[in-house]
C-alpha positions as CSV (number, residue, x, y, z in Angstrom):
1,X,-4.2,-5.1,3.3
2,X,-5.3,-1.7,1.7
3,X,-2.8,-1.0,-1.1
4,X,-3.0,2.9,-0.1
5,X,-1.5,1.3,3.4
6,X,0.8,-0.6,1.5
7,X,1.7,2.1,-0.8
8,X,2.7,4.4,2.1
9,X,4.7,1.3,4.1
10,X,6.7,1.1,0.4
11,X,7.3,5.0,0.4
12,X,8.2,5.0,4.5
13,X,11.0,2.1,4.1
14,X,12.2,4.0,0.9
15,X,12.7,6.9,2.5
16,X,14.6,5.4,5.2
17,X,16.9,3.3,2.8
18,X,17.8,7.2,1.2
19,X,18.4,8.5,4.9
20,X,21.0,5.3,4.9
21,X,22.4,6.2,1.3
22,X,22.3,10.4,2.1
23,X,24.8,9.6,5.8
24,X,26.6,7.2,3.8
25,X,25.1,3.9,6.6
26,X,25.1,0.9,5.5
27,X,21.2,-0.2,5.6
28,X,20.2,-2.9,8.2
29,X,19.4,-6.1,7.4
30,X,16.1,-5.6,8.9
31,X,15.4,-2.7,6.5
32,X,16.1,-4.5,3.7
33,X,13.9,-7.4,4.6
34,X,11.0,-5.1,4.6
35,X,11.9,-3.6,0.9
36,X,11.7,-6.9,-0.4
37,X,8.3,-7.3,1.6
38,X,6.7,-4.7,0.5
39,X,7.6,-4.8,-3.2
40,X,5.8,-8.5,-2.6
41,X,2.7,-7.4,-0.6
42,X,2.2,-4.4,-3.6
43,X,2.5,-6.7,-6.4
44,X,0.3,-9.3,-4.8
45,X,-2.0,-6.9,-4.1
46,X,-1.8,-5.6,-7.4
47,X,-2.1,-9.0,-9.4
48,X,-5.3,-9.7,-6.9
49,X,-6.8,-6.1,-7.8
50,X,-6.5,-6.9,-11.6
51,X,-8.0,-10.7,-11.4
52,X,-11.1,-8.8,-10.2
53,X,-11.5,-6.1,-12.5
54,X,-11.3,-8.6,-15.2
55,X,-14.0,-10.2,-13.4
């Protein structure tokens, strides 16, 4: 996937998690699934990003 794609995914579920944390909600389980996932995608995409460059 893109990491600008991913990048935004990461910024839309963070921004839900502070909606949770501003109404005082507790955050579903489902939302915190897809932090985890996209701090994984991002840093795989990262690590794959940086093995090229090095060539």
């Amino acid at each position: 996937m893109n990491i600008v794609k991913l990048l935004w995914e990461r910024v839309d579920v963070l921004e839900q998690l502070l909606v949770c944390y501003r109404i005082t909600k507790r955050p579903t389980e489902k939302l915190c699934t897809r932090l985890e996932k996209t701090k994984k995608d991002i840093e795989n995409n990262t690590l794959e990003i940086n093995n090229l460059m090095k060539g």
